[in-house]
ChimeraX commands (.cxc) that place a marker at each C-alpha (Angstrom):
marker #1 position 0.00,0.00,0.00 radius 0.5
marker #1 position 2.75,2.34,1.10 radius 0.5
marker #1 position 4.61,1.41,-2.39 radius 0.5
marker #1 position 1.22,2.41,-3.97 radius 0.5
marker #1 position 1.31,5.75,-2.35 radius 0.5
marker #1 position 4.59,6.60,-3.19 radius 0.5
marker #1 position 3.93,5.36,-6.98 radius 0.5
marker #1 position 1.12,7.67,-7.26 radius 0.5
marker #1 position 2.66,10.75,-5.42 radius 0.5
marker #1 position 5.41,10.66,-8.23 radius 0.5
marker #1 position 2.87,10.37,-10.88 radius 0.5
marker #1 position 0.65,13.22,-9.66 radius 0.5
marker #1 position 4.21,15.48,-9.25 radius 0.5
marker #1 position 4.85,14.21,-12.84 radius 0.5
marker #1 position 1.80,15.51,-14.12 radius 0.5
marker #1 position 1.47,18.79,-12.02 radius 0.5
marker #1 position 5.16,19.83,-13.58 radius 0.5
marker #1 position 3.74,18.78,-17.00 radius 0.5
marker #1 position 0.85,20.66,-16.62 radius 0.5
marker #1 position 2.04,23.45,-14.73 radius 0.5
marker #1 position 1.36,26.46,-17.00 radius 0.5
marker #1 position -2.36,25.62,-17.66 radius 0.5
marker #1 position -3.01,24.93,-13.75 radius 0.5
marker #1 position -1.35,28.22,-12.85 radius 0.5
marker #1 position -3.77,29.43,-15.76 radius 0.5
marker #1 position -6.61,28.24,-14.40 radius 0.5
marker #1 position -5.98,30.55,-11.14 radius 0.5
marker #1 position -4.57,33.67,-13.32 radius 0.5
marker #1 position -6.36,33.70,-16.21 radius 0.5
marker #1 position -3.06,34.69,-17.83 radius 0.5
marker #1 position -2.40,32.96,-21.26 radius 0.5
marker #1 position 1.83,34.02,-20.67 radius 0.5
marker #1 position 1.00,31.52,-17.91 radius 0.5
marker #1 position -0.72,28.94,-19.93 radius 0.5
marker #1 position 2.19,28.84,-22.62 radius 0.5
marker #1 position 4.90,29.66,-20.23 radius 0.5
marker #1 position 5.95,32.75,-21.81 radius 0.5
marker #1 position 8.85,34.36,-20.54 radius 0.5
marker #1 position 9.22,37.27,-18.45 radius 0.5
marker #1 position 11.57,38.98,-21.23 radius 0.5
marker #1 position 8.66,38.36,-23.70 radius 0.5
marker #1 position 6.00,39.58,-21.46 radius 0.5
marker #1 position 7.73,43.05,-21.13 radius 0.5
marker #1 position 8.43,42.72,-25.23 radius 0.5
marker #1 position 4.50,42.21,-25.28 radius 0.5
marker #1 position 4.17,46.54,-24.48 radius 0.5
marker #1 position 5.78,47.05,-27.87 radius 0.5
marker #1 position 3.85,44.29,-29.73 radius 0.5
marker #1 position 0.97,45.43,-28.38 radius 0.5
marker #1 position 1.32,49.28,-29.41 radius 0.5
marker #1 position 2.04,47.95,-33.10 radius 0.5
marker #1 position -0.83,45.43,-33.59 radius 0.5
marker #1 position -3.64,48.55,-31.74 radius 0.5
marker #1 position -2.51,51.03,-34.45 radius 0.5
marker #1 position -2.14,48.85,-37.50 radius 0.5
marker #1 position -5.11,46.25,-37.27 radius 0.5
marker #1 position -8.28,46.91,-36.40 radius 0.5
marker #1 position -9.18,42.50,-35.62 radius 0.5
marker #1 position -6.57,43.18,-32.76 radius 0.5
marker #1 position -8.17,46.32,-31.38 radius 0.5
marker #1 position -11.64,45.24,-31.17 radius 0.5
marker #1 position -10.35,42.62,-28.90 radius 0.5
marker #1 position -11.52,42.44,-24.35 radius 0.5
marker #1 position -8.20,42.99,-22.57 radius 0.5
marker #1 position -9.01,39.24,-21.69 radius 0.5
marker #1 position -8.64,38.80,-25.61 radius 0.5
marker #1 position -5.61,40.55,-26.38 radius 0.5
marker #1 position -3.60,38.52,-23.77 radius 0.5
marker #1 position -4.52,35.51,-25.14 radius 0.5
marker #1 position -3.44,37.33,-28.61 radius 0.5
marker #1 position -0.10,38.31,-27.10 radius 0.5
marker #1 position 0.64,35.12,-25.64 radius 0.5
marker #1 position 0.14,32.91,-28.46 radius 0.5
marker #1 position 2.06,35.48,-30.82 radius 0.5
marker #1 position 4.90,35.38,-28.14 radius 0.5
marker #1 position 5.11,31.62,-28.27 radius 0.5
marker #1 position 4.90,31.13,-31.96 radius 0.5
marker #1 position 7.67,33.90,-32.04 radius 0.5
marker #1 position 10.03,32.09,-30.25 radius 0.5
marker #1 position 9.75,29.14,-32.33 radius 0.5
marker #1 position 10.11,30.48,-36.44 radius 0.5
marker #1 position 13.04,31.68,-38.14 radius 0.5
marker #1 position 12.43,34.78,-40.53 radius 0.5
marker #1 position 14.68,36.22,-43.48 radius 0.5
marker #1 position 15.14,38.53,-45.56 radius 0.5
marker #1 position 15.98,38.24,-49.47 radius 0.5
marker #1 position 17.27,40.52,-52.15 radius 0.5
marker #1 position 18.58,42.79,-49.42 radius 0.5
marker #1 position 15.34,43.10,-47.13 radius 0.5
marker #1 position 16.48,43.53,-43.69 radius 0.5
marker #1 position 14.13,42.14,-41.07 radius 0.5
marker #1 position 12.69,44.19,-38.35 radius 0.5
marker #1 position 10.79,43.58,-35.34 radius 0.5
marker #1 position 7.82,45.00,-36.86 radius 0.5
marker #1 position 7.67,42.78,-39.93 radius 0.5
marker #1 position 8.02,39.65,-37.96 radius 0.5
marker #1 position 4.94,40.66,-35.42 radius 0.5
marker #1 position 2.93,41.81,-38.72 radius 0.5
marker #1 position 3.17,38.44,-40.15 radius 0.5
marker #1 position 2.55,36.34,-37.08 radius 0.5
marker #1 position -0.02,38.51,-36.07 radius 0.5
marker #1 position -1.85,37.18,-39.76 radius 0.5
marker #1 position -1.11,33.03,-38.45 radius 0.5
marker #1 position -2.96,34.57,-34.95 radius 0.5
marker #1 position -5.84,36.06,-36.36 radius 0.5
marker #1 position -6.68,32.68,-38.77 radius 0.5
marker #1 position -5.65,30.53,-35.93 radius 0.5
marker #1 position -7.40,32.57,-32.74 radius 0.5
marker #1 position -10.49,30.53,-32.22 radius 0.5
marker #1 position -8.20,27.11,-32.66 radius 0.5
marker #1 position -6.56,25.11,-30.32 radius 0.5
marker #1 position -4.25,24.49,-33.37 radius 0.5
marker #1 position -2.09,28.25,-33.15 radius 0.5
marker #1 position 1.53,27.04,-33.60 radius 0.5
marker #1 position 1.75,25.66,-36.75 radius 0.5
marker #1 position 4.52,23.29,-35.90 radius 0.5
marker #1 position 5.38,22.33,-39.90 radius 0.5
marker #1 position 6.30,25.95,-40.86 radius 0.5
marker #1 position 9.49,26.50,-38.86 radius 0.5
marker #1 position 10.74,29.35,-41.73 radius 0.5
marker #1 position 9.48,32.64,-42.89 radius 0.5
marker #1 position 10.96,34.33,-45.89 radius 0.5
marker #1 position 10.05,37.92,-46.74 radius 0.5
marker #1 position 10.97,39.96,-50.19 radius 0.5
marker #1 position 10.85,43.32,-50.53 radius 0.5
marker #1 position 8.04,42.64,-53.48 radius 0.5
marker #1 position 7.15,39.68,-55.94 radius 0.5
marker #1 position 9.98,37.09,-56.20 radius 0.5
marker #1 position 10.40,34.59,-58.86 radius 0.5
marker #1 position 10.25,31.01,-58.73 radius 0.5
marker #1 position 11.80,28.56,-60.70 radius 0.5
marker #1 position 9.41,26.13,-60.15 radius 0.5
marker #1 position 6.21,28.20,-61.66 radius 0.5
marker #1 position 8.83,30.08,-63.76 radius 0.5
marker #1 position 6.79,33.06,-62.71 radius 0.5
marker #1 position 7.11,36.15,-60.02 radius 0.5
marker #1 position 4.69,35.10,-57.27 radius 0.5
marker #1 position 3.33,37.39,-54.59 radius 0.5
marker #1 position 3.41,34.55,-52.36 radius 0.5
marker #1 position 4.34,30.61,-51.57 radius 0.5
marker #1 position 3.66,28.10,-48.67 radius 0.5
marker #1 position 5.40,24.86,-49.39 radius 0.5
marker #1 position 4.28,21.90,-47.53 radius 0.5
marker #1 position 8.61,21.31,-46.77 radius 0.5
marker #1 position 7.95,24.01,-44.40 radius 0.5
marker #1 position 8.73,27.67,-45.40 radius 0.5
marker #1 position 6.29,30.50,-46.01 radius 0.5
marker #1 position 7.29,33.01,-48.42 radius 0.5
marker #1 position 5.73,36.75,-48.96 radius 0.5
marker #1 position 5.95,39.81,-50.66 radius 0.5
marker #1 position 6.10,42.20,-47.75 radius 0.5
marker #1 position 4.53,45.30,-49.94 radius 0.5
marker #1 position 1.85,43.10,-50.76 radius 0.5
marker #1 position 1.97,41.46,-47.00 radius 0.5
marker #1 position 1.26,45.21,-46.02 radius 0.5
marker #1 position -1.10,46.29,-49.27 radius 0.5
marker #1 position -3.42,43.44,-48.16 radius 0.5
marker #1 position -3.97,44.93,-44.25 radius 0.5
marker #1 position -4.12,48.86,-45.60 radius 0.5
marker #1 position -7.44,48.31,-47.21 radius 0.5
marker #1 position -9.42,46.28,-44.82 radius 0.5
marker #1 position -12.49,45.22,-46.99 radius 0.5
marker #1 position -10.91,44.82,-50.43 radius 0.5
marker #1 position -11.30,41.16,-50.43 radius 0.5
marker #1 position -7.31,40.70,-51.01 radius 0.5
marker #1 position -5.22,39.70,-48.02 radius 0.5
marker #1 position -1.70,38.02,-49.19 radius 0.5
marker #1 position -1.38,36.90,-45.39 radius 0.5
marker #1 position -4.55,35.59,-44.72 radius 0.5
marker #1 position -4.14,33.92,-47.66 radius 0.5
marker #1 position -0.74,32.22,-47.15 radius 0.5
marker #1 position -1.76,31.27,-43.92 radius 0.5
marker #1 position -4.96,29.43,-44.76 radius 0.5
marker #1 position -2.44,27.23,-47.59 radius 0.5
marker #1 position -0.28,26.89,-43.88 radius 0.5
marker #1 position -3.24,25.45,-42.21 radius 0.5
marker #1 position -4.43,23.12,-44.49 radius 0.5
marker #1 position -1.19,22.04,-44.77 radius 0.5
marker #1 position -0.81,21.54,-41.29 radius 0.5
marker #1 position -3.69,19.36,-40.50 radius 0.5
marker #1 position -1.88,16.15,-42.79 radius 0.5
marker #1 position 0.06,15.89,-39.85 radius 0.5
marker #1 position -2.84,15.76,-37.83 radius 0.5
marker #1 position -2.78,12.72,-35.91 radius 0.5
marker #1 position -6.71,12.53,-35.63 radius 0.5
marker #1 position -7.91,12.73,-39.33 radius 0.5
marker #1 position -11.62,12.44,-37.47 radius 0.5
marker #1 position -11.38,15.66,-36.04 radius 0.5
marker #1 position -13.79,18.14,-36.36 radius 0.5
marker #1 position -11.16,20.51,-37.97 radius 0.5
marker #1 position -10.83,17.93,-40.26 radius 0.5
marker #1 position -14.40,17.00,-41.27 radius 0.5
marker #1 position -15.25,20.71,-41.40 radius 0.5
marker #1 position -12.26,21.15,-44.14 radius 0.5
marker #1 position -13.43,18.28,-45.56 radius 0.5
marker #1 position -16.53,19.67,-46.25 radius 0.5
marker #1 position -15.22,22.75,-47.60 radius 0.5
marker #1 position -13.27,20.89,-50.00 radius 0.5
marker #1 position -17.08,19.99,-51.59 radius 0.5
marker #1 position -17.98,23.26,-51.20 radius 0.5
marker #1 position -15.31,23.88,-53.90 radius 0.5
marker #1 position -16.27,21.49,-55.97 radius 0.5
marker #1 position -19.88,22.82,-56.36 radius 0.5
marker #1 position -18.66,26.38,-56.09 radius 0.5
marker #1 position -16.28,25.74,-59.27 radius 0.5
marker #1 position -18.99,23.43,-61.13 radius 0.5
marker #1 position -21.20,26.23,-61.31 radius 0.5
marker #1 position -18.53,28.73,-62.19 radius 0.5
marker #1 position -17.70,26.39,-65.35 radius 0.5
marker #1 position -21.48,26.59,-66.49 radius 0.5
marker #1 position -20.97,30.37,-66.40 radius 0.5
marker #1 position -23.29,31.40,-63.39 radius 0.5
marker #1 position -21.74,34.25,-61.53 radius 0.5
marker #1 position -20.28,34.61,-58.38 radius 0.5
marker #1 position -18.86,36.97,-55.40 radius 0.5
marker #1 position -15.96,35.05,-55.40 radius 0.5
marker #1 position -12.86,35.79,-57.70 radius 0.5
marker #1 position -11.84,33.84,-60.26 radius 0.5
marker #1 position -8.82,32.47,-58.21 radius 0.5
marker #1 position -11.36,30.88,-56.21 radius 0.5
marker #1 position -11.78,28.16,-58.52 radius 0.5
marker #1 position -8.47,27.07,-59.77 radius 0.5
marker #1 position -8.39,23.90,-57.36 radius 0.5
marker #1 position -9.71,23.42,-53.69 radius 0.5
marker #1 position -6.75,25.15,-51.63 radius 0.5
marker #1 position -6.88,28.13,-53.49 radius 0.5
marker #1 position -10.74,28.03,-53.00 radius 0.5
marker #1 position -10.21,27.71,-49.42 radius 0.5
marker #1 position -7.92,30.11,-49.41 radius 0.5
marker #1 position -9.78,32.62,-51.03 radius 0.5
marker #1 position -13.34,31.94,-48.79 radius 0.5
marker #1 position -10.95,33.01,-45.87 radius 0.5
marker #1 position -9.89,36.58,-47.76 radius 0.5
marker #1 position -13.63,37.05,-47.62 radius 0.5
marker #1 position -14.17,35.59,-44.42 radius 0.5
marker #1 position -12.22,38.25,-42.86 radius 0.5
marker #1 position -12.27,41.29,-45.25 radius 0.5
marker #1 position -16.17,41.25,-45.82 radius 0.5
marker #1 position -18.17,39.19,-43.47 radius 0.5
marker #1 position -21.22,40.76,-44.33 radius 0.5
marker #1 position -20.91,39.78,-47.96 radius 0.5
marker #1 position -19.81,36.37,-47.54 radius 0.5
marker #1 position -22.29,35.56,-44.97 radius 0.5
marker #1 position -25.29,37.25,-47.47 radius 0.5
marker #1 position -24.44,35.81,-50.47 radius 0.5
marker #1 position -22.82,32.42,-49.29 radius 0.5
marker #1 position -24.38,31.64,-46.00 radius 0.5
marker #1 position -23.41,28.13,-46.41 radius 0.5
marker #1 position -19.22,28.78,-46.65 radius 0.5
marker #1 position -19.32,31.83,-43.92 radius 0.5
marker #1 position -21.25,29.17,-41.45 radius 0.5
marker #1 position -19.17,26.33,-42.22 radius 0.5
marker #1 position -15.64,28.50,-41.64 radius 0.5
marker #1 position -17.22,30.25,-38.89 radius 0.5
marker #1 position -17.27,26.44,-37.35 radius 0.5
marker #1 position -13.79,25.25,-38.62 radius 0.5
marker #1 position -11.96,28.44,-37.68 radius 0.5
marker #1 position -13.81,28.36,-34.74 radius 0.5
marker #1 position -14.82,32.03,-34.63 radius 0.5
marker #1 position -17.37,34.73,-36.01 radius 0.5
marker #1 position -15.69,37.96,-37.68 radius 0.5
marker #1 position -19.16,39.64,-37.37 radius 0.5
marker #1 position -19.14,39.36,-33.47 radius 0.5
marker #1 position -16.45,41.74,-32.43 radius 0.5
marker #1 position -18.33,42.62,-29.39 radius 0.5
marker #1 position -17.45,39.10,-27.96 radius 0.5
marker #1 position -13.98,38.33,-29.00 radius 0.5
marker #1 position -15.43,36.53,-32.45 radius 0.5
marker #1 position -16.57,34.57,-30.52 radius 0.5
marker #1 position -18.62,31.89,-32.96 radius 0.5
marker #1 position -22.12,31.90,-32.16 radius 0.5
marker link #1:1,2 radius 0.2
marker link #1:2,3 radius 0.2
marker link #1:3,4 radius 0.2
marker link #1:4,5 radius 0.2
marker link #1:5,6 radius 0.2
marker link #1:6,7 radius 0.2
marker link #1:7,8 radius 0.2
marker link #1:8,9 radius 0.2
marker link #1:9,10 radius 0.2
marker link #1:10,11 radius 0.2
marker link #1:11,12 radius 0.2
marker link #1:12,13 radius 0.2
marker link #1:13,14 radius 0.2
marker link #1:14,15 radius 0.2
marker link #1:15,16 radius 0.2
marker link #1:16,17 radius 0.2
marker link #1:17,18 radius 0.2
marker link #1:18,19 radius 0.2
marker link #1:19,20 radius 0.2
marker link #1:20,21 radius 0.2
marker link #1:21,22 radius 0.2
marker link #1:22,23 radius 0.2
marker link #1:23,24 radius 0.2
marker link #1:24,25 radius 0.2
marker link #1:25,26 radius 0.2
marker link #1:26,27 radius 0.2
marker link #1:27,28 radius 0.2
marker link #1:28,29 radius 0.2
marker link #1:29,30 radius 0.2
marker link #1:30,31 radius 0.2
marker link #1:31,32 radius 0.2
marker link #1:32,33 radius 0.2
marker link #1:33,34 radius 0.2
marker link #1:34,35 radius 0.2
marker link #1:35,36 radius 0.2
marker link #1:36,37 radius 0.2
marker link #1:37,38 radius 0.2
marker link #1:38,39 radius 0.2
marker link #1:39,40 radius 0.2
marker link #1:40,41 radius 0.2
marker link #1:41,42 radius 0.2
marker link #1:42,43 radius 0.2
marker link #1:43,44 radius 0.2
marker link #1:44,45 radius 0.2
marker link #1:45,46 radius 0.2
marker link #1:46,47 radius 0.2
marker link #1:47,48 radius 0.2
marker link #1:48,49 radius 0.2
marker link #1:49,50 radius 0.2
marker link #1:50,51 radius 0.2
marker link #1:51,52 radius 0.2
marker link #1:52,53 radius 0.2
marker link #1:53,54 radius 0.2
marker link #1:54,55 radius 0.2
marker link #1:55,56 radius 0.2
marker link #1:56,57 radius 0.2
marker link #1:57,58 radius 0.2
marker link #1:58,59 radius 0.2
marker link #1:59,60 radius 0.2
marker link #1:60,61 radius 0.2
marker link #1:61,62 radius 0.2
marker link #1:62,63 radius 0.2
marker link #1:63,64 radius 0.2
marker link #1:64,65 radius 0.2
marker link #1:65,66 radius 0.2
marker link #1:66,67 radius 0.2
marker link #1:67,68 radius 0.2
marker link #1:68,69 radius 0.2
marker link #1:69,70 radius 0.2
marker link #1:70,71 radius 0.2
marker link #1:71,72 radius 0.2
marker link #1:72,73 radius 0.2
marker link #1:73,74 radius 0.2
marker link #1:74,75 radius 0.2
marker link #1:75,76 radius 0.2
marker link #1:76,77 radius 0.2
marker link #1:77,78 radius 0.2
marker link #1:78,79 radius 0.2
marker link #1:79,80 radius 0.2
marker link #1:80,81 radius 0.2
marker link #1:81,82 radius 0.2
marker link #1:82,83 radius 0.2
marker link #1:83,84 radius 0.2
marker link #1:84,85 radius 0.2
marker link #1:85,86 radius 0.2
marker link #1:86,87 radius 0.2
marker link #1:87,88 radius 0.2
marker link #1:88,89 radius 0.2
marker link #1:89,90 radius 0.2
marker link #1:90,91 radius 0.2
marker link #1:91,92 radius 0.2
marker link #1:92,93 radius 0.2
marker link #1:93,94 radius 0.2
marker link #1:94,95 radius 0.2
marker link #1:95,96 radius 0.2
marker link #1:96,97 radius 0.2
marker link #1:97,98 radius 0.2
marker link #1:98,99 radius 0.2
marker link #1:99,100 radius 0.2
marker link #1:100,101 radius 0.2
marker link #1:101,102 radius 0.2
marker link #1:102,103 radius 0.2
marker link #1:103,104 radius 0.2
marker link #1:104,105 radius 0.2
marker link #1:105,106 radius 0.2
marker link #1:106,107 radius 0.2
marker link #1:107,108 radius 0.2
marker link #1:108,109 radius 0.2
marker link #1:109,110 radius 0.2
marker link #1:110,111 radius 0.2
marker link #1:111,112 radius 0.2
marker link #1:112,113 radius 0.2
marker link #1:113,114 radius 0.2
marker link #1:114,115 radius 0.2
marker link #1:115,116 radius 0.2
marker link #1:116,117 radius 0.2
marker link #1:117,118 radius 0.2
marker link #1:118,119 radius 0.2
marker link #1:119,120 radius 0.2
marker link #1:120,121 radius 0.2
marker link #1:121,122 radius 0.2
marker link #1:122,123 radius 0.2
marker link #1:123,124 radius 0.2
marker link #1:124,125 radius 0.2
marker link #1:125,126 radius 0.2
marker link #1:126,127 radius 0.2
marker link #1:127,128 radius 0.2
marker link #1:128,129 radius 0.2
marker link #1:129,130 radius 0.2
marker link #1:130,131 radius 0.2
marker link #1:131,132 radius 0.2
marker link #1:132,133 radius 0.2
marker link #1:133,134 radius 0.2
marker link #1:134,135 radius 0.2
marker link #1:135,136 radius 0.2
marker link #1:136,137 radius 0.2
marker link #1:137,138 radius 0.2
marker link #1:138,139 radius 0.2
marker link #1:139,140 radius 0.2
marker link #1:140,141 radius 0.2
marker link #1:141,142 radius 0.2
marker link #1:142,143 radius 0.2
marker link #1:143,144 radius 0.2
marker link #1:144,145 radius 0.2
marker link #1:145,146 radius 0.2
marker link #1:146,147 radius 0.2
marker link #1:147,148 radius 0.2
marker link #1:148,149 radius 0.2
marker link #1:149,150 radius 0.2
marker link #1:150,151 radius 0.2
marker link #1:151,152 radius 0.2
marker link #1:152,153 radius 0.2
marker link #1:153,154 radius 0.2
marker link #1:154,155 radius 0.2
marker link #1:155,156 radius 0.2
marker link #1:156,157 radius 0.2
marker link #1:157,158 radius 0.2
marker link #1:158,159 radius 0.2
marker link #1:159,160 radius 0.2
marker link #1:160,161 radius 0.2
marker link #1:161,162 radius 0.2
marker link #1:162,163 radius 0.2
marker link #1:163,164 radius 0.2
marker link #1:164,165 radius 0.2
marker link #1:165,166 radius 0.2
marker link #1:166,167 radius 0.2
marker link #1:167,168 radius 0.2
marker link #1:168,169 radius 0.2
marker link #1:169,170 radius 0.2
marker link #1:170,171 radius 0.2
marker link #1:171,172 radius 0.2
marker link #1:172,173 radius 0.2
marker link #1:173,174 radius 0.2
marker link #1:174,175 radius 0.2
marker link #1:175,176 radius 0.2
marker link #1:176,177 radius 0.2
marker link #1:177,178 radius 0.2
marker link #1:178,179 radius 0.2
marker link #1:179,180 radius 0.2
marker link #1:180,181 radius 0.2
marker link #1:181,182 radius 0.2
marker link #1:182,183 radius 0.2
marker link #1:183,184 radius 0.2
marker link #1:184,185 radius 0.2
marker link #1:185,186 radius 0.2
marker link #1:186,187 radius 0.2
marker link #1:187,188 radius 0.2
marker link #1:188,189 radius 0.2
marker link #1:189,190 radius 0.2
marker link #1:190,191 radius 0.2
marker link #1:191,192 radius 0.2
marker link #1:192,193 radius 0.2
marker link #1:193,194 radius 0.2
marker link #1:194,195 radius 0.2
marker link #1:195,196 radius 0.2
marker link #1:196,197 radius 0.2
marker link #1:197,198 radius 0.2
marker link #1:198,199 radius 0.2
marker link #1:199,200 radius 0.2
marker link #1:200,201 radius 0.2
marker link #1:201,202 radius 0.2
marker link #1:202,203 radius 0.2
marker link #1:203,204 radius 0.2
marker link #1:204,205 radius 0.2
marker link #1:205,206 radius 0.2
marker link #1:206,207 radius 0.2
marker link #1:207,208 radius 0.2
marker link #1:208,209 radius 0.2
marker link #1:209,210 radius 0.2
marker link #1:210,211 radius 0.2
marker link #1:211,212 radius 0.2
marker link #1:212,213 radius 0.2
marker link #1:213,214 radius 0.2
marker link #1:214,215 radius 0.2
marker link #1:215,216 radius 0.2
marker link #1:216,217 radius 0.2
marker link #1:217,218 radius 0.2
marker link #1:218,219 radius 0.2
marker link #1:219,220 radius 0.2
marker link #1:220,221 radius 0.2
marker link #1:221,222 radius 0.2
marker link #1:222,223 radius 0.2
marker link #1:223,224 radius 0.2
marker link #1:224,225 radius 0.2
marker link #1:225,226 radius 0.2
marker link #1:226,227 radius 0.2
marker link #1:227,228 radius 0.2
marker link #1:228,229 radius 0.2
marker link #1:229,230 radius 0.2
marker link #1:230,231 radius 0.2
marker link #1:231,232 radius 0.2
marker link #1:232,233 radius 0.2
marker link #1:233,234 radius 0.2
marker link #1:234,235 radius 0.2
marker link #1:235,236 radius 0.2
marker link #1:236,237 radius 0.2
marker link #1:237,238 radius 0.2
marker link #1:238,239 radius 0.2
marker link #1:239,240 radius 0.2
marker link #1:240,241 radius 0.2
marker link #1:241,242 radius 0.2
marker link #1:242,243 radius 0.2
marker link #1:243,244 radius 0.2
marker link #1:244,245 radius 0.2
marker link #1:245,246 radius 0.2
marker link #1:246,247 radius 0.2
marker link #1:247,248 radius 0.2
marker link #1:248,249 radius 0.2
marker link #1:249,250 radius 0.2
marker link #1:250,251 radius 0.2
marker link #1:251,252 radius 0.2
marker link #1:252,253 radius 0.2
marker link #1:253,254 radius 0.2
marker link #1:254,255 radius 0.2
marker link #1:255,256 radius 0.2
marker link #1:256,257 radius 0.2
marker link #1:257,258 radius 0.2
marker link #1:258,259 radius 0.2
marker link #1:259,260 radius 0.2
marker link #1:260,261 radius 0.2
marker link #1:261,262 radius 0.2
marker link #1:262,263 radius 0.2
marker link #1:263,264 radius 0.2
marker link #1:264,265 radius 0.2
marker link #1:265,266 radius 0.2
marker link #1:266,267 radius 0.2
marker link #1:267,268 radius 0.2
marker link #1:268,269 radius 0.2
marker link #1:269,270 radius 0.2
marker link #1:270,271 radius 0.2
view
């Protein structure tokens, strides 16, 4: 019995160091806590937090409550990427929070933040060829693990909120997909609800070959990533459309990404 005791005393101190951060979250409410963000990154959070208030609008509509779950997640994904800079872009600070903030804001309502396959970020000064489409490209995920951008289109797609174009948004959706093959539950709910996007394309782009028009652009139907891609441009930049004119796709992403851009009074919270 004694043996017993001390057997399961170990385990439980096992599991308490484990789970330390989310048990000291459940008495703070601090997500730093939660994902055991560092005390140098906490005070880096000020600046972080000053950039993402003036240049996105998602961010600033957030509860305190909501922004420190932002902050957090951005801090741990930070610490956990490389980013550079081609034909001569020097990286700042700034550009590496504006990106991340983009993988943030498609991953917020997801357990799924830290997109553990894209370990690289590469950022040009403006399109960049590649050999592979033997074309200049604005931007490139590959599924080897490396997002590439345009930053002046990174930044074009954030300046006009409701234009329907959002090169990060955009990227990071291709990142997301990509990420859930090496999901080790293909059952999951994510799953099934991409799934059922992926037939949502395939109707979508039936009807756009028998000429009937659409909201969507034309990118939309080249195959189902960039479709997916796409429905999350809209998702973001004009909720009101998407969910007017394609109730079905707004509902169905509002359940896969797990949140509701037309309920900024409650953290986007998905109704």
């Amino acid at each position: 019995m004694l043996t017993y005791l001390i057997y399961f005393g170990a385990f439980l101190l096992l599991l308490g160091a484990k789970n330390y951060g989310f048990l000291k979250f459940l008495i703070t409410d601090d997500y730093n806590d939660r994902y055991k963000i560092s005390k140098r990154d906490r005070e880096d959070q000020v600046l972080i937090d000053t950039v993402l208030n003036e240049k996105y609008r998602y961010y600033a509509n957030l509860s305190p409550a909501g922004k420190n779950k932002f902050l957090a997640r951005l801090s741990y994904v930070k610490n956990r990427v490389q980013f550079v800079g081609y034909a001569g872009l020097q990286i700042t600070d700034e550009m590496v929070i504006c990106v991340l903030f983009s993988q943030i804001q498609l991953t917020f309502g997801l357990d799924m933040f830290h997109l553990k396959r894209f370990k690289r970020y590469i950022l040009y000064p403006e399109s960049f060829y590649s050999r592979f489409f033997d074309r200049n490209l604005l931007g490139l995920t590959s599924g080897v693990g490396f997002v590439t951008l345009s930053w002046r289109d990174f930044q074009e797609g954030y300046l006009v909120p409701n234009d329907k174009y959002n090169l990060g948004l955009h990227e990071m959706a291709h990142a997301l997909r990509l990420e859930l093959l090496d999901n080790e539950n293909p059952d999951s709910m994510l799953q099934r609800f991409s799934d059922q996007m992926d037939k949502k394309s395939l109707y979508e782009r039936n009807m756009a070959s028998r000429g009937v028009p659409s909201i969507l652009r034309d990118y939309a139907f080249v195959n189902n990533e960039e479709f997916f891609s796409v429905c999350v441009e809209y998702f973001f930049e004009v909720p009101e459309l998407l969910n007017q004119h394609k109730p079905e796709i707004y509902e169905l992403l509002c359940k896969l990404l797990n949140q509701n851009p037309l309920n900024a009074a409650l953290d986007y919270r998905s109704m």
